[in-house]
C-alpha positions as CSV (number, residue, x, y, z in Angstrom):
1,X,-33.8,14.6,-16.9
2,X,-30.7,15.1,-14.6
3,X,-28.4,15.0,-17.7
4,X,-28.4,14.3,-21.8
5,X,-24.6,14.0,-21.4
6,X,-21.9,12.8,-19.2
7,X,-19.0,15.2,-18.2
8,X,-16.3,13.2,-20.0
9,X,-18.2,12.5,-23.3
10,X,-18.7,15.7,-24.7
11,X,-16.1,17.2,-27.4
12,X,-15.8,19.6,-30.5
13,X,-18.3,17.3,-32.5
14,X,-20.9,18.7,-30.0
15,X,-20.4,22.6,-30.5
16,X,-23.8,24.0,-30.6
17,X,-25.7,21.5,-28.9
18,X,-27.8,22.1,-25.7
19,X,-27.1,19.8,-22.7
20,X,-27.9,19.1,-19.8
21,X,-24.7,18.0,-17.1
22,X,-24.9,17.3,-13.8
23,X,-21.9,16.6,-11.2
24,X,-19.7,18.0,-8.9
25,X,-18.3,21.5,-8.7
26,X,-14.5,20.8,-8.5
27,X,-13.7,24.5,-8.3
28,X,-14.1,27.8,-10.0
29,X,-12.3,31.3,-11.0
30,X,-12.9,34.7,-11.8
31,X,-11.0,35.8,-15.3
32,X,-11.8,38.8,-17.1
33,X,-15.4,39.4,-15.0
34,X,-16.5,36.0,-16.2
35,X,-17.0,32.8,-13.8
36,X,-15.5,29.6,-14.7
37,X,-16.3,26.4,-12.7
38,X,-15.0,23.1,-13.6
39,X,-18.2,20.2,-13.3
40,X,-17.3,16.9,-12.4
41,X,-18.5,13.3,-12.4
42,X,-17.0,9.9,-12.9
43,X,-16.5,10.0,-16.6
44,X,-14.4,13.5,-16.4
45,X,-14.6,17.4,-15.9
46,X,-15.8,20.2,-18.3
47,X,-15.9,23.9,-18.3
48,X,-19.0,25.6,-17.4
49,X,-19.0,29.4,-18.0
50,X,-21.3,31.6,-16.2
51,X,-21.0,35.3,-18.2
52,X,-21.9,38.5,-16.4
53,X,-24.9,39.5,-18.8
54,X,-27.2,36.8,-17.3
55,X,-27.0,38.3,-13.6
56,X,-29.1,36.3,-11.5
57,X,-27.2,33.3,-13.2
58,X,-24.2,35.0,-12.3
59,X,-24.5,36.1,-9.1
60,X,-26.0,32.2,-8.3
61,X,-22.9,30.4,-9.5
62,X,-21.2,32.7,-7.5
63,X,-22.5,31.3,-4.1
64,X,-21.1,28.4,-5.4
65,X,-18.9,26.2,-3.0
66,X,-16.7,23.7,-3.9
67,X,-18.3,19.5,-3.9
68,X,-21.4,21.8,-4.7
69,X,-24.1,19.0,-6.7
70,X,-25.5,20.7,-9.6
71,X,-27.6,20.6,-13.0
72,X,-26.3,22.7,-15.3
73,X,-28.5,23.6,-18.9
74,X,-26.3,25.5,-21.9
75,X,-24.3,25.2,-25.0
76,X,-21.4,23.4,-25.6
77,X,-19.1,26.3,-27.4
78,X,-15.5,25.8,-28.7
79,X,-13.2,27.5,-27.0
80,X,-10.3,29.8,-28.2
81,X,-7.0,28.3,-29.1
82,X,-5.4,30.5,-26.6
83,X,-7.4,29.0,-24.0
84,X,-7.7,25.4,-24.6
85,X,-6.8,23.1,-21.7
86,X,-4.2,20.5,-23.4
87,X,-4.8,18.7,-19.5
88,X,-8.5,17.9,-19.7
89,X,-10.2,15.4,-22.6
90,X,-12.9,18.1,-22.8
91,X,-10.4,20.9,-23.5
92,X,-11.0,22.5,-26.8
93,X,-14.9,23.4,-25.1
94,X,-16.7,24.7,-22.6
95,X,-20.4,24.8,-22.1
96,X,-22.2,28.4,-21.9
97,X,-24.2,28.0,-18.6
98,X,-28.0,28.9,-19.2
99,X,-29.7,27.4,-16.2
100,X,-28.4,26.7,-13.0
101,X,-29.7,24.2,-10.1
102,X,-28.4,23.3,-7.4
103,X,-29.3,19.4,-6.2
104,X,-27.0,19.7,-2.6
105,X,-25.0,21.7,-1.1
106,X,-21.7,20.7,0.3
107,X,-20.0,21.7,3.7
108,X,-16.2,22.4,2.8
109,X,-14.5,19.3,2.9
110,X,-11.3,18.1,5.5
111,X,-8.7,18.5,1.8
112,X,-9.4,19.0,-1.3
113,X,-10.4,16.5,-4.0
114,X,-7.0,16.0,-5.9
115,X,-4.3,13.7,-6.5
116,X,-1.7,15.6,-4.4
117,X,-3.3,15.6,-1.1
118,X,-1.9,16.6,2.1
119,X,-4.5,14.5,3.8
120,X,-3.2,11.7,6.2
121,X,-4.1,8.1,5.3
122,X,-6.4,8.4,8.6
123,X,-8.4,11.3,7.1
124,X,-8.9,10.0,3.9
125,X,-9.8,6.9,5.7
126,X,-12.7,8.8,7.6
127,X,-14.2,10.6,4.9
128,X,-13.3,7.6,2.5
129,X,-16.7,8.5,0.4
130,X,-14.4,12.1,-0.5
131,X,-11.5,9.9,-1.2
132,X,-12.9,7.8,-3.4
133,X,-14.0,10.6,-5.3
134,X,-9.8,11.3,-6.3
135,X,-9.3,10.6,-9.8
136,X,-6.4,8.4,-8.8
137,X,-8.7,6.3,-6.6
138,X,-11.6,6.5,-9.0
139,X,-9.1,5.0,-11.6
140,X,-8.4,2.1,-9.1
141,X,-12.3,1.4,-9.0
142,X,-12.5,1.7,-12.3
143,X,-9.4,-0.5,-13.4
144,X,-10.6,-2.8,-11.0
145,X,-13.8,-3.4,-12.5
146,X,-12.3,-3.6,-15.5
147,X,-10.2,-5.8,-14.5
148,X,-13.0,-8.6,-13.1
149,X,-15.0,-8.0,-16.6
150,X,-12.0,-9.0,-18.3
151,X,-11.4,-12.1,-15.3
152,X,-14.9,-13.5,-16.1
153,X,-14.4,-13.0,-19.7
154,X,-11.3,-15.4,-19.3
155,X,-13.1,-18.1,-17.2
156,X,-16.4,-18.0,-19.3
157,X,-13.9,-19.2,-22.2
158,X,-11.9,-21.6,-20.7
159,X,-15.5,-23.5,-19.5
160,X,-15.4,-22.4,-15.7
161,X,-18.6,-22.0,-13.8
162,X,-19.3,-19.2,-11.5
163,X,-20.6,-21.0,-8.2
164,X,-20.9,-19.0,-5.0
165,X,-20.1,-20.5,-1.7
166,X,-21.2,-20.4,1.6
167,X,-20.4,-17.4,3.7
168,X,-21.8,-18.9,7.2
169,X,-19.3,-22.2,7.4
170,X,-17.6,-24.5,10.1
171,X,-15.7,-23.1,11.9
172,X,-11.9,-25.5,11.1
173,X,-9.1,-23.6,13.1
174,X,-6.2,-24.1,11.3
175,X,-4.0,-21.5,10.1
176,X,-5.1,-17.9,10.7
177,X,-7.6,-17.2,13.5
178,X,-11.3,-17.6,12.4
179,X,-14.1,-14.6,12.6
180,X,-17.1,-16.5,14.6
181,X,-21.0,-15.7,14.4
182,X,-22.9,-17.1,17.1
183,X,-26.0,-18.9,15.9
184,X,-29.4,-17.0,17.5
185,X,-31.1,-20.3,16.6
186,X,-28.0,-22.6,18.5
187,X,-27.1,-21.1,21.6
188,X,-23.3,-21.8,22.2
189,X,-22.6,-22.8,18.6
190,X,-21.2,-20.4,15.9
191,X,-20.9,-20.3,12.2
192,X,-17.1,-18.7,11.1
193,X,-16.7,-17.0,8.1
194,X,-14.4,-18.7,5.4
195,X,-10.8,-17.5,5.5
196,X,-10.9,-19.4,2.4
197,X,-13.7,-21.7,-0.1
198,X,-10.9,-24.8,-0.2
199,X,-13.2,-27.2,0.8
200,X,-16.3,-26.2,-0.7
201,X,-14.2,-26.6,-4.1
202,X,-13.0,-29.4,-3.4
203,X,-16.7,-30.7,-2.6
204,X,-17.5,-29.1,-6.1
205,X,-15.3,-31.1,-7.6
206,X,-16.5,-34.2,-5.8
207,X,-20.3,-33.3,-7.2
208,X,-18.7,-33.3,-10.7
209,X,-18.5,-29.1,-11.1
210,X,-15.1,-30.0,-13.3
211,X,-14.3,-26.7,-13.8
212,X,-15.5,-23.8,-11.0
213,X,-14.2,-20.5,-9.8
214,X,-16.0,-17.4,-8.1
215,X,-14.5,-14.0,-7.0
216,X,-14.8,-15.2,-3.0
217,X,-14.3,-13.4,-0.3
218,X,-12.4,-14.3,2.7
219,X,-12.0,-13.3,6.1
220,X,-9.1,-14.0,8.2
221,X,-8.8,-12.4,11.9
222,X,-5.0,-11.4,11.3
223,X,-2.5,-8.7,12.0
224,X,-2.9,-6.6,9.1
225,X,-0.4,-4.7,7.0
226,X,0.0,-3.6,3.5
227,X,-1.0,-6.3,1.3
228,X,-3.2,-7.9,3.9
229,X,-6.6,-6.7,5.4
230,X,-9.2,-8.8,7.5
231,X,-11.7,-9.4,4.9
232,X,-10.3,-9.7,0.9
233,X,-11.0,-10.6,-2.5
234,X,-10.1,-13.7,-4.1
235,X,-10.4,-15.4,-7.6
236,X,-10.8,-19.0,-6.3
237,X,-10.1,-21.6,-8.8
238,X,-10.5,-25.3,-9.1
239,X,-10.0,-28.7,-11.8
240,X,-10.6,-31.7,-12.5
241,X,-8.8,-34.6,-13.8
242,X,-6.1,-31.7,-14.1
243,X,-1.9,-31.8,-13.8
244,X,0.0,-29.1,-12.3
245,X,1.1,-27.4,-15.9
246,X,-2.6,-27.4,-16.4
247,X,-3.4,-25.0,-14.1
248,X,-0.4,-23.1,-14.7
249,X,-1.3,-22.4,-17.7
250,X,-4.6,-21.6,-17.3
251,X,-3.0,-19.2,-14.5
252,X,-0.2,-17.5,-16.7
253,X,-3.0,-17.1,-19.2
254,X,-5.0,-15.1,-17.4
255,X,-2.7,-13.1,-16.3
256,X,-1.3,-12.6,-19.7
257,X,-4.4,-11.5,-20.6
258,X,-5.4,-8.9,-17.4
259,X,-1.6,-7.2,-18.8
260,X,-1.8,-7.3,-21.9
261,X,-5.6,-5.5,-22.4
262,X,-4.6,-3.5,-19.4
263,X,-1.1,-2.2,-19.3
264,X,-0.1,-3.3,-22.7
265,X,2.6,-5.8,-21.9
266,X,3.0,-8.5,-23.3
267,X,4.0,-11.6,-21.6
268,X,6.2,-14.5,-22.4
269,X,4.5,-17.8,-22.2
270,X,5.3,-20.2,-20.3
271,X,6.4,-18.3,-17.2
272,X,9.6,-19.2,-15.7
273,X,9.3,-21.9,-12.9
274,X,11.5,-21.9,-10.1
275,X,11.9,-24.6,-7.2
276,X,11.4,-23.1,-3.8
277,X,14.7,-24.3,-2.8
278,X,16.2,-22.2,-5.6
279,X,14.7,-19.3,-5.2
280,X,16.0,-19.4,-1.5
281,X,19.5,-19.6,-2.1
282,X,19.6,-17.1,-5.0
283,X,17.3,-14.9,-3.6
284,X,16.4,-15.4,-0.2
285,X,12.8,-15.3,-0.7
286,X,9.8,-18.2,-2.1
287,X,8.5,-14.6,-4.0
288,X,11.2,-13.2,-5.4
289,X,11.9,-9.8,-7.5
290,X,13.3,-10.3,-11.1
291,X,13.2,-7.2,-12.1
292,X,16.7,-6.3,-10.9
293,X,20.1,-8.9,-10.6
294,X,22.0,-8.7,-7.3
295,X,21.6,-11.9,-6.6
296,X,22.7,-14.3,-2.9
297,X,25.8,-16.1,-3.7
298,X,27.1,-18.9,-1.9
299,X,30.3,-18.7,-0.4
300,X,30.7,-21.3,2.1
301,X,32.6,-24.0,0.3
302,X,36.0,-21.3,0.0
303,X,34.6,-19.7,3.7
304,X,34.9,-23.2,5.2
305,X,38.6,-23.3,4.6
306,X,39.1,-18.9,5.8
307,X,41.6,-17.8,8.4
308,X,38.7,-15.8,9.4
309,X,37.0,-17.2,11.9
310,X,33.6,-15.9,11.9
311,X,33.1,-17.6,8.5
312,X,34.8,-20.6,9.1
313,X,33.5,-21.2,12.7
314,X,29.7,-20.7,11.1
315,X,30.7,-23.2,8.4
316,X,31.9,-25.9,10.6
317,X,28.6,-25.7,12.9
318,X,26.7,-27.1,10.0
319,X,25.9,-23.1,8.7
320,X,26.5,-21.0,5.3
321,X,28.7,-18.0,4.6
322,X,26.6,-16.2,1.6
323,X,26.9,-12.3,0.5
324,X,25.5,-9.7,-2.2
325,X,27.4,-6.9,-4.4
326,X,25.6,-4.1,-3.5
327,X,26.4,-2.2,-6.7
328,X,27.4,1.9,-5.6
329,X,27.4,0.4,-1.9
330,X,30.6,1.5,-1.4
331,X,28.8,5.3,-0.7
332,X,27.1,4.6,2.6
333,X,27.8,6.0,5.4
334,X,29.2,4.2,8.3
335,X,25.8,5.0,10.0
336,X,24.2,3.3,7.3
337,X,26.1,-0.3,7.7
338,X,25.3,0.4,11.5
339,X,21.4,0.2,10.8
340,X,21.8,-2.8,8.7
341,X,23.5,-4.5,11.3
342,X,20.9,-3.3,13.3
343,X,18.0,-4.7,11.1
344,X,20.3,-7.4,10.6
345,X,20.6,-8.5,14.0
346,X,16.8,-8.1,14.3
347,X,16.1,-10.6,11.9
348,X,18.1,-13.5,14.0
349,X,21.6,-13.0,12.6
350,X,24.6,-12.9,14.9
351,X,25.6,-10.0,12.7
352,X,26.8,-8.6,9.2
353,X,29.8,-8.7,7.9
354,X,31.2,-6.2,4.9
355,X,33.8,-4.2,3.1
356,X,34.3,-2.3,0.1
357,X,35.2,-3.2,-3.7
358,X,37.5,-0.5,-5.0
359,X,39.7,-0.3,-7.7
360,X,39.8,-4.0,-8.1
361,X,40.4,-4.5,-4.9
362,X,38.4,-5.1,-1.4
363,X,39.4,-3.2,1.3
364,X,37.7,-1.8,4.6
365,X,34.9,-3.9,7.6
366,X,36.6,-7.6,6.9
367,X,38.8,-7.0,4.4
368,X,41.9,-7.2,6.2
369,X,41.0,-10.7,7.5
370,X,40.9,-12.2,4.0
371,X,43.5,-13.8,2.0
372,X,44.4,-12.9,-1.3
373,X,43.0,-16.1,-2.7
374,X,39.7,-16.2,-0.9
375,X,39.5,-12.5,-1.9
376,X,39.6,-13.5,-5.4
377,X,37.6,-16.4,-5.3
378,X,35.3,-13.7,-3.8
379,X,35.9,-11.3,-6.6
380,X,35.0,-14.6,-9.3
381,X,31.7,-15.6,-7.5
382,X,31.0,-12.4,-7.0
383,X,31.5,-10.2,-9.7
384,X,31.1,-6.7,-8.0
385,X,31.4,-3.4,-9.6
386,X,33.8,-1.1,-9.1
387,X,32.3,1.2,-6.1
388,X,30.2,-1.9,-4.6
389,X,30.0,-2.9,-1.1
390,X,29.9,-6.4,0.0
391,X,27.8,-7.3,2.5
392,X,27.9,-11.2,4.2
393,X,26.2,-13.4,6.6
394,X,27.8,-16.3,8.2
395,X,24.9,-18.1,10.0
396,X,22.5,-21.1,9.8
397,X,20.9,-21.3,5.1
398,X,17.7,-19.9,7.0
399,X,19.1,-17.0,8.9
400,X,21.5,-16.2,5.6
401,X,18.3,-16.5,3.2
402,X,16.0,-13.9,5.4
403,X,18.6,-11.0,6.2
404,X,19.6,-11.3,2.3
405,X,17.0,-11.6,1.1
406,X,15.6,-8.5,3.1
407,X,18.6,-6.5,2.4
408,X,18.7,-7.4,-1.4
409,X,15.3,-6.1,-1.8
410,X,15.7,-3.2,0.6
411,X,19.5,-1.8,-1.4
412,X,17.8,-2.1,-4.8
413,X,14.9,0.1,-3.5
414,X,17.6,2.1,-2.2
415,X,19.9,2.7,-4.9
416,X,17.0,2.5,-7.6
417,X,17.8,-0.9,-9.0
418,X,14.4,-2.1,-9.4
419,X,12.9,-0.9,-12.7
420,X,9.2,-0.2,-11.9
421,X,8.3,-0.6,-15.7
422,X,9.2,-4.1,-16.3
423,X,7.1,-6.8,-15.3
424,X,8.5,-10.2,-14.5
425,X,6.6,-13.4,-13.3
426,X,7.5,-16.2,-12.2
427,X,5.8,-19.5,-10.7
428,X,7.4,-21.1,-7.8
429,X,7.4,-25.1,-7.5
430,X,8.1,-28.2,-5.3
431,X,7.6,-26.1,-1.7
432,X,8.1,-27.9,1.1
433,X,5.0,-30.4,2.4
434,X,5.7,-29.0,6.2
435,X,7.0,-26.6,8.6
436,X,7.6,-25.4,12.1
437,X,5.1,-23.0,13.8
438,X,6.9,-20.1,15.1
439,X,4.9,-20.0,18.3
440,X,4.2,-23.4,19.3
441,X,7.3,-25.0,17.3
442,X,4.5,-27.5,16.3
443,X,4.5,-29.6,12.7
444,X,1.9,-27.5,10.6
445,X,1.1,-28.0,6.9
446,X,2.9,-24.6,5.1
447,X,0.1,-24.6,2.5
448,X,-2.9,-26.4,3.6
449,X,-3.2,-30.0,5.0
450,X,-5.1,-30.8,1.8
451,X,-2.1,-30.4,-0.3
452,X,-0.8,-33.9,-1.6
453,X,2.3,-34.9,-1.2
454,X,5.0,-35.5,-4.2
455,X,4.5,-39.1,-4.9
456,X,8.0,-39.7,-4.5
457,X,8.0,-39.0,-1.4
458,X,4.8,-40.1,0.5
459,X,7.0,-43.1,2.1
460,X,8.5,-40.4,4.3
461,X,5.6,-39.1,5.6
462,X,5.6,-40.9,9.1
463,X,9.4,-41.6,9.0
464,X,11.1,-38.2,7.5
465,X,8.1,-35.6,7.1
466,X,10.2,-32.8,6.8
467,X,11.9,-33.7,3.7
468,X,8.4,-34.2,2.1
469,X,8.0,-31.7,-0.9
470,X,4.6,-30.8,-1.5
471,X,2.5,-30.5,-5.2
472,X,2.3,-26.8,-4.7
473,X,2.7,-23.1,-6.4
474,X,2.7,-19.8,-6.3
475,X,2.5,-17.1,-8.6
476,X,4.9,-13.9,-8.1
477,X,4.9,-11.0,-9.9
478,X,7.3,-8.2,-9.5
479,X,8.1,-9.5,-6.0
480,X,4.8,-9.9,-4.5
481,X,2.9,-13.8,-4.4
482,X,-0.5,-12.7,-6.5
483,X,-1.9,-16.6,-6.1
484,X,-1.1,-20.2,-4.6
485,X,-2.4,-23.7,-4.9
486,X,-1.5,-27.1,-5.0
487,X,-2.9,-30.3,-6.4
488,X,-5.4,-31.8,-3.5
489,X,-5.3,-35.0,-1.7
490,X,-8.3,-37.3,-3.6
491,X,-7.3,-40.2,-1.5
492,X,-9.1,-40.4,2.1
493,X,-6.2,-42.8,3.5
494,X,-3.3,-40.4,2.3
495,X,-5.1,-37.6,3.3
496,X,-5.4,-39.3,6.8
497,X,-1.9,-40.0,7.0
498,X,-1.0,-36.3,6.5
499,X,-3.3,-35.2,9.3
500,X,-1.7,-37.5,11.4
501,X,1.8,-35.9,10.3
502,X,0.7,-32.8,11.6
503,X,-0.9,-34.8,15.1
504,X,-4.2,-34.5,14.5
505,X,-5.5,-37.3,15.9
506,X,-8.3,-39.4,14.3
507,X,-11.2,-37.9,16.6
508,X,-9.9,-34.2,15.7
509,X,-9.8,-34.8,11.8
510,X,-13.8,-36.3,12.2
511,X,-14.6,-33.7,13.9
512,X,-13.3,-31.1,11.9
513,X,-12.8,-32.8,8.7
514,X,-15.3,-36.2,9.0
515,X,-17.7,-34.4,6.1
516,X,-15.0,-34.3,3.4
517,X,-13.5,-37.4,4.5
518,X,-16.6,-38.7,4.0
519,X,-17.1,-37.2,0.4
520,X,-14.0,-38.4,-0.7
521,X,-15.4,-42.0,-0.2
522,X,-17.7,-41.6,-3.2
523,X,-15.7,-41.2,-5.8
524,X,-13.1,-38.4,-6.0
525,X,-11.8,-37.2,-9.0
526,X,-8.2,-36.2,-9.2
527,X,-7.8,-32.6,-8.6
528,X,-6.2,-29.5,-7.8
529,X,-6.5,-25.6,-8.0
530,X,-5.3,-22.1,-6.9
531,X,-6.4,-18.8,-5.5
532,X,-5.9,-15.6,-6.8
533,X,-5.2,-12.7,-4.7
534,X,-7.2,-10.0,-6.6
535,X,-6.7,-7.6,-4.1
536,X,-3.0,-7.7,-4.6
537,X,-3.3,-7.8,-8.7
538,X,-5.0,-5.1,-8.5
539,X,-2.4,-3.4,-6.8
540,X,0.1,-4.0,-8.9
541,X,-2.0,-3.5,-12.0
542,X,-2.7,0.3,-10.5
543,X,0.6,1.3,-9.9
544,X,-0.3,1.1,-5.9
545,X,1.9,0.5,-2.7
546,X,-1.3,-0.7,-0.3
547,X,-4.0,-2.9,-1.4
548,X,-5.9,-0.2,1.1
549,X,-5.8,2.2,-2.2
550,X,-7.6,-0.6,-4.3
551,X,-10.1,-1.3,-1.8
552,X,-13.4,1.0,-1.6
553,X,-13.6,0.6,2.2
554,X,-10.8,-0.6,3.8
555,X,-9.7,-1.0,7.2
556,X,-7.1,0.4,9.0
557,X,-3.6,-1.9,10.1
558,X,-5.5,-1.6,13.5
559,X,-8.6,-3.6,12.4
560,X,-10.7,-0.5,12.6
561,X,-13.3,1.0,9.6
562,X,-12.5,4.9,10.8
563,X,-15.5,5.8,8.7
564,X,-18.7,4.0,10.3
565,X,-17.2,2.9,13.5
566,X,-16.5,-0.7,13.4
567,X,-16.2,-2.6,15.2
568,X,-18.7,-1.0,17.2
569,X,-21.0,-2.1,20.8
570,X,-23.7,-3.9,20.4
571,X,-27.1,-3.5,22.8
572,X,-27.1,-5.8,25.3
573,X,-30.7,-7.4,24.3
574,X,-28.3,-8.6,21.6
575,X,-26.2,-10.5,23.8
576,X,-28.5,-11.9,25.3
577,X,-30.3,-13.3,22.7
578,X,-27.3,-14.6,21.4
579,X,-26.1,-16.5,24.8
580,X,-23.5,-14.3,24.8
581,X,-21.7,-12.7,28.0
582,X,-19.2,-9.8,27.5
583,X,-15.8,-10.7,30.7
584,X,-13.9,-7.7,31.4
585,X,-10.1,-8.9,31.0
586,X,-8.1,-8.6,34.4
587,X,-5.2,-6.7,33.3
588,X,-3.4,-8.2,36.6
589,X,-4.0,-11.6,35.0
């Protein structure tokens, strides 16, 4: 027997017991000529003291190095007052070492197994088995299984079934790039893995599966930052013969529950709900933070009529003139407002206006080209603090929405506005149906091409598609979209009339889309779901900024596992069973 006991499970109610622990060696101290070594396993650390009298014992544990896996025999002892440790569980004892083995020795590792490390995120990244063994990332493993017991718990009541998916699919290329696996058995075709299970739920749905989900994983072949990695987690959800405020309840409830038994916070139910259009003009984001005010005003009804003519001008183009109160702005430096302009400019503005609110009064940047009654219109709208700094775009709603929005998000960081306590969610509603690829300028769906359509406004489909809202949501909490979904398209002719909205012609959507097409032909129930993004809950649940940190093994934001390699060469018999012919790019090409 490697152990009776784990390291975290012992206490005074023990005191005179032998045990048997086994673990790591976290570290160890001379006090007093006796040898104290902290042992260490998932469940916690306890004190292991090796006294002089037993030399061989002694002089063993002294050889000790740290990461060190032993097996440790003795007696758990209570320790006295003076030197209980008020920062370990297992404090008030210690266990009188009586046997000693040691199961592997360790080389010295690149830092040292604590909290605070000094380690770059690429260290930790290659020796991610010694990072995981941090109690702050062994926490995030843990919370996060916690986290899916709970999940299932959640769906097992509310009647879902847990279905798996396929992981070898057909390759549909819209939206992010696909990852392709060539077929051994098919030379020159390839399987993709799913950046997503939506039609395979919908197919479930078809089959009469009324109520599914499964913790899926995904795999998109993107440019990776943050809250985004090449392959992540999941929850996928789907209903039938469901409404929109069906599954946003089932939603809300589930997260209610994963903060409540987790963080202890308590939700109110129903969430707020918010239109997308809304959310842009007040906050110049579809995900936005409530957990602090400052909030986009509009301004462009009293900026239309301004002697200043970088408001008015922008007005009369067919563009907005909308500004923040940065409250305790009024303290940057003029270097600062230089590298907001900066950012400002960066994100498609023709600039960024500003001045000061002081003393009741606005003075400095623009100041002097206001009017005293459009300063206190201003002022009214407004509502500054004393101390605040203004800060305005005049430019087309889009290009006012996304340098506000940025900036609104970037001063509250800034001046500590945001309180990370609170949690605030939110559910975003009525998104628009379609929008314009950045790259090609092309008609894509913004959700998925499965969405359906308000019913309202299905006639403008082939005559007005733009101004077709969408029966879509999201989920935000404290800033950050933690799921999406929509209400799907049951009907084969509507759903054909959206591909065609997009121009995908007829022999595209067969080929792509002829096997759901063709399900829907056999009696389609109404329905509609949403995707969790765990990887991003679980984030936020852990007090994290990357979902790297919530992720055992991770890759870097250069696609790379630093750890094992990937992606790595392959032998060339490998190509060539697969068909498969590696072309040097031509860099002069």
């Amino acid at each position: 027997m490697f152990r009776t006991h784990t390291c975290g499970e012992l206490s005074a109610e023990y005191a005179g017991e032998r045990v048997t622990l086994a673990g790591w060696l976290h570290h160890t101290r001379h006090h007093g000529g006796v040898l104290f070594a902290d042992l260490r396993d998932r469940y916690g650390r306890i004190q292991i003291t090796f006294k002089p009298e037993s030399k061989g014992l002694f002089e063993a544990a002294e050889k000790l190095g740290h990461e060190d896996v032993i097996m440790v025999e003795g007696t758990v002892t209570i320790r006295p007052p003076e030197a209980r440790n008020k920062e370990l569980a297992s404090g008030d004892i210690e266990v009188i070492a009586e046997k000693l083995t040691v199961l592997s020795k360790a080389k010295t590792p690149p830092f040292v197994i604590e909290d605070e490390v000094n380690a770059s995120e690429e260290t930790r990244l290659r020796y991610r088995y010694l990072d995981l063994r941090r109690p702050e990332m062994r926490e995030s493993m843990l919370l996060r299984a916690k986290a899916g017991g709970i999940s299932r718990k959640y769906f097992d009541e509310l009647g879902f079934v847990d279905i798996e998916t396929s992981t070898l699919v057909r390759s549909t290329p819209e939206g992010a790039r696909d990852f392709l696996v060539p077929s051994r058995k098919h030379k020159g075709k390839f399987f993709a893995l799913p950046q997503s299970p939506q039609i395979y739920k919908q197919l479930l749905m078809i089959a009469g599966f009324d109520r599914y989900y499964q913790f899926a994983r995904c795999y998109r072949d993107e440019d990776l930052r943050a809250d985004r990695q090449l392959e992540f987690t999941q929850i996928d959800v789907e209903m039938s013969f469901a409404h929109e405020e069906d599954i946003l309840a089932m939603a809300e409830g589930l997260i209610a529950r994963l903060l409540s038994e987790l963080k202890g916070v308590n939700l109110k139910l129903p969430m707020k709900r918010m239109g997308y259009d809304e959310a842009m003009l007040r906050y110049g984001s579809d995900k936005p933070d409530l957990r602090f005010g400052m909030e986009i005003k509009d301004l462009t009804a009293i900026a239309a009529k301004s002697s200043f003519k970088v408001f008015s001008g922008a007005v009369g183009e067919g563009g907005a003139v909308r500004a923040i109160a940065v409250p305790g702005g009024a303290e940057l430096s003029r270097k600062n407002i230089d590298e907001l302009t900066d950012k400002a400019r960066q994100l498609g503005a023709k600039g960024l206006a500003q001045c000061k609110y002081l003393d009741g009064e606005f003075s400095g940047g623009i100041a002097k080209f206001l009017n005293e009654k459009e300063k206190n219109e201003y002022a009214r709208i407004l509502e500054p603090e004393d101390g605040s700094i203004i800060l305005f775009v005049a430019d087309s709603a889009d290009i006012c929405a996304k340098v506000l929005g940025f900036l609104r998000l970037q001063m509250g960081n800034h001046f500590g506005l945001i309180d990370k306590n609170r949690w605030e969610a939110l559910f975003i509603v009525n998104f628009p149906m379609f929008e314009l690829d950045e790259e090609t300028g092309r008609q894509v769906a913004r959700h998925h091409l499965f969405t359906q359509p308000a019913p309202e406004d299905v006639r403008l489909l082939e005559t007005d598609p733009m101004s077709v809202r969408a029966r879509a949501y999201d989920l935000v909490l404290n800033g950050q979209e933690i799921a999406g979904g929509s209400i799907r398209t049951h009907d084969p002719e509507l759903l054909r009339r959206i591909m065609k909205a997009i121009k995908l012609s007829e022999e595209e959507a067969n080929n792509k889309f002829g096997f759901l097409l063709e399900a829907l032909q056999y009696g389609a129930p109404p329905h509609g779901g949403i995707a969790f993004g765990w990887d991003r809950i679980v984030m936020l649940l852990a007090g994290r900024e990357s979902i790297r940190d919530v992720i055992a093994f991770p890759k870097t934001t250069a696609a790379q596992s630093l750890m094992d390699g990937a992606p790595n060469e392959v032998d060339q018999t490998q190509l060539e069973e697969l068909g498969i012919a590696i072309i040097e790019k031509d860099d002069e090409l």
